[in-house]
N, C-alpha and C positions, 0 to 999 in steps of 0.2 A: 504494500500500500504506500504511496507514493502522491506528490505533486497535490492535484487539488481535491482528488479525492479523501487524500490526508488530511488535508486544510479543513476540505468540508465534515469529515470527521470531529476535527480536536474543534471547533465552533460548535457542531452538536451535542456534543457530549460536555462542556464548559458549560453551555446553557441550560443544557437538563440537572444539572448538577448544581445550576445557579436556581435554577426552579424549584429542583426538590428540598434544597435546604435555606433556602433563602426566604426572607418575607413576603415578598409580591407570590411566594407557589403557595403560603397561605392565605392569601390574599383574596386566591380565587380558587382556591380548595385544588390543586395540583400533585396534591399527595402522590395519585398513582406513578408519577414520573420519577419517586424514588423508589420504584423496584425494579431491580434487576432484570427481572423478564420483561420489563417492560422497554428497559437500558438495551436490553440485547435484540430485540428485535429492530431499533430502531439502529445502531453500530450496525447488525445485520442489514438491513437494509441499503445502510452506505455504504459497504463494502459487496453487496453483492451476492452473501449467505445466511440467509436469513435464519435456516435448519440451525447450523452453528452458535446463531449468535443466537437463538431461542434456547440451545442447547445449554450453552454457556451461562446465560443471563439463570436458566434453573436451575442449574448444579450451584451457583453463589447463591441464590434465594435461599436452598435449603439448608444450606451453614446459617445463615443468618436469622431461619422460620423462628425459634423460641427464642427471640432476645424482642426485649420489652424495655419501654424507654421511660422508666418510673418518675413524676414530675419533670416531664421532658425531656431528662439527663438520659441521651444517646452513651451507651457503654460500646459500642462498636456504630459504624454509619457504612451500610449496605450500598447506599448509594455512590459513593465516592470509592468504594472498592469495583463495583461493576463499571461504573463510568470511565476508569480508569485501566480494568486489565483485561475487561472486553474486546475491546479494541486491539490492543496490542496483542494479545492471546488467536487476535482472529486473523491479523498480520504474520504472525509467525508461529502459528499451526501449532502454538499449544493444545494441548490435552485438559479437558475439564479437569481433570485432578491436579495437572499445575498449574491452569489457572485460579482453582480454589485457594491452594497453599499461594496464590501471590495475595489474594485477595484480601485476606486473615488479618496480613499485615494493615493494606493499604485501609482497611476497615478501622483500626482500632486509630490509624492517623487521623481518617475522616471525623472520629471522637475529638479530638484536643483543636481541631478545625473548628469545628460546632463551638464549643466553651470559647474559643477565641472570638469569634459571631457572636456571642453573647455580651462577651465584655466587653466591645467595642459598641454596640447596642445601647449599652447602658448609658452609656456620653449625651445620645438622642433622647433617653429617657429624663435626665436631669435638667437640658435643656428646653422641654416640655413642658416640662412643671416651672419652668421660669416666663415661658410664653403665656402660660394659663393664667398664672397670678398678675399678668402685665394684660390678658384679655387679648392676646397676638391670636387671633384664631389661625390667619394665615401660616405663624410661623408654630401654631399647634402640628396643624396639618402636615408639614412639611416632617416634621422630627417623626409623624406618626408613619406616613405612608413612601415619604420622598428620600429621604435623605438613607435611613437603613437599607435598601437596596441597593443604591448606589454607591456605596460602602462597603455592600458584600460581591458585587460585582468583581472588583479584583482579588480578594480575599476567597472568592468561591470559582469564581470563572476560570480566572488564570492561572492557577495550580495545574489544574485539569487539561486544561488546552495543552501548557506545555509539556506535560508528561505523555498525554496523546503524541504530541506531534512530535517527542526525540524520545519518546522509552521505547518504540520499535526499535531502534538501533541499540539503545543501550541491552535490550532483552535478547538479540539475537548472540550481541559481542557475549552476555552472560552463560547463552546455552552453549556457544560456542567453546565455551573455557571452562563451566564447571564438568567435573569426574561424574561420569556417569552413576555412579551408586548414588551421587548426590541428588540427581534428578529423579531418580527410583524410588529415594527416599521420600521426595515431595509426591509424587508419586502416593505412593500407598498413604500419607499423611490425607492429603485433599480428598482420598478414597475414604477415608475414615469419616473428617468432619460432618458431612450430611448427616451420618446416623445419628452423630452427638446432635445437629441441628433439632434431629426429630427427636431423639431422647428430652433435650428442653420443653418441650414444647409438650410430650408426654405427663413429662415433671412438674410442668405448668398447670397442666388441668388435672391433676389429679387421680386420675384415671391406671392406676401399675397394670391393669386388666389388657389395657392397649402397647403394652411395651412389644410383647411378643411379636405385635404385624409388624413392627418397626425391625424387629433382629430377622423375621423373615422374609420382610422386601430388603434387607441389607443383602442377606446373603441370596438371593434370588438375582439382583443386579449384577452383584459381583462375581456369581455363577455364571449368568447365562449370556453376558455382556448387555445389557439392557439399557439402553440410553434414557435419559431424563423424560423424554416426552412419553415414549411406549408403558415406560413404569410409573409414572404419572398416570396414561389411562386404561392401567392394570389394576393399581391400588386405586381409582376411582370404579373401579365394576366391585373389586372385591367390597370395598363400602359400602356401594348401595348396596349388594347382597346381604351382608351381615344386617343393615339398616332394615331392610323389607323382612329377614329374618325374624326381628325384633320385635318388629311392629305384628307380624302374624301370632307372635307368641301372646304379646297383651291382646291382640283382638281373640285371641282363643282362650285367655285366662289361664297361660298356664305359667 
């Protein structure tokens, strides 16, 4: 990936990332453009493999399914991993399991990004309350709607663009150079994480009853080579069945 198809790339993915975590994407309720599937189809698209970047965009979703952002505070940001190794992973024929294991990382930076977005927020928040007690409606408006965006515009944008537009090269020189067992290694790491995604999310609700489908769609993947989407509308048949199962038993009373 190359020239302005690059170009057009590291600007899509700067702005979905400007959107997903930035205030103008709650602004207008833009949430969905912070999931990865959503990230990857639209990288898919720019580059031309949509399969792929569908592929890709749901193997990072389900590292990331059980994490919950308790009074806002993001402990990892999905978005800024997808936005970021999507692309490059689709440039240079990574494997979902190492683009997982790049993800992980670039996830937990998208975290100290967000808190940086905050504290810089805060500056607009104090000068708000100075505008209100002065009766400045105009210069309310502005600290509420105008001024935090444009503020997170290089703060969110520009990370993203640039690592789009020079981490293909930097990713190629790196596979180029690490020891193979190294990449094995990520490898079987990125192969793991989903299960823990879904264990979370097990953990979450409460439910130990459902752990089992979770260890036996693991090793059903990992047996049979199963890509994301197919086990995806594997584990959607095997639910509704257990679901209708369910429901026959209450309507029969037993």
């Amino acid at each position: 990936m190359e020239g302005t198809q690059l170009f057009i790339m590291a600007i899509a993915m700067g702005i979905m990332y400007w959107l997903a975590r930035g205030m103008i994407g709650g602004y207008f309720a833009l949430f969905f453009i912070a999931s990865p599937i959503a990230i990857g189809v639209v990288a898919g698209l720019i580059y031309g493999d949509v399969t792929n970047g569908l592929i890709l965009g749901g193997g990072i979703a389900a590292v990331f399914a059980g994490i919950i952002a308790p009074g806002g505070n993001l402990p990892t940001d999905s978005a800024l991993a997808a936005t970021t190794v999507i692309p490059i992973a689709l440039a240079t024929s990574l494997s979902v399991e190492q683009a997982i294991a790049f993800a992980v990382p670039m996830g937990l930076i998208g975290a100290f990004v967000t808190n940086l977005r905050k504290m810089l927020n805060v500056v607009f928040v104090h000068k708000a309350d100075e505008c209100a007690a002065k009766g400045d409606l105009k210069g309310l408006r502005n600290c509420a709607v105008i001024y935090p965006p444009l503020v997170e515009l290089p703060l969110l944008f520009l990370p993203v663009f640039l690592v789009v537009m020079f981490g293909q090269d930097a990713m190629t020189a790196f596979m180029n150079n690490v020891p193979t067992w190294v990449m094995h290694g990520m490898e079987v790491a990125g192969g793991v994480m989903p299960a823990i995604g879904f264990a979370l999310i097990m953990n979450m609700i409460g439910k130990p009853r459902m752990i089992p489908y979770t260890i036996i769609g693991f090793i059903l993947v990992k047996s049979l080579g199963l890509n994301n989407v197919t086990a995806g509308l594997v584990a959607g048949s095997i639910a509704f069945l257990v679901v209708m199962g369910f429901a026959r038993k209450e309507k029969e009373g037993v």
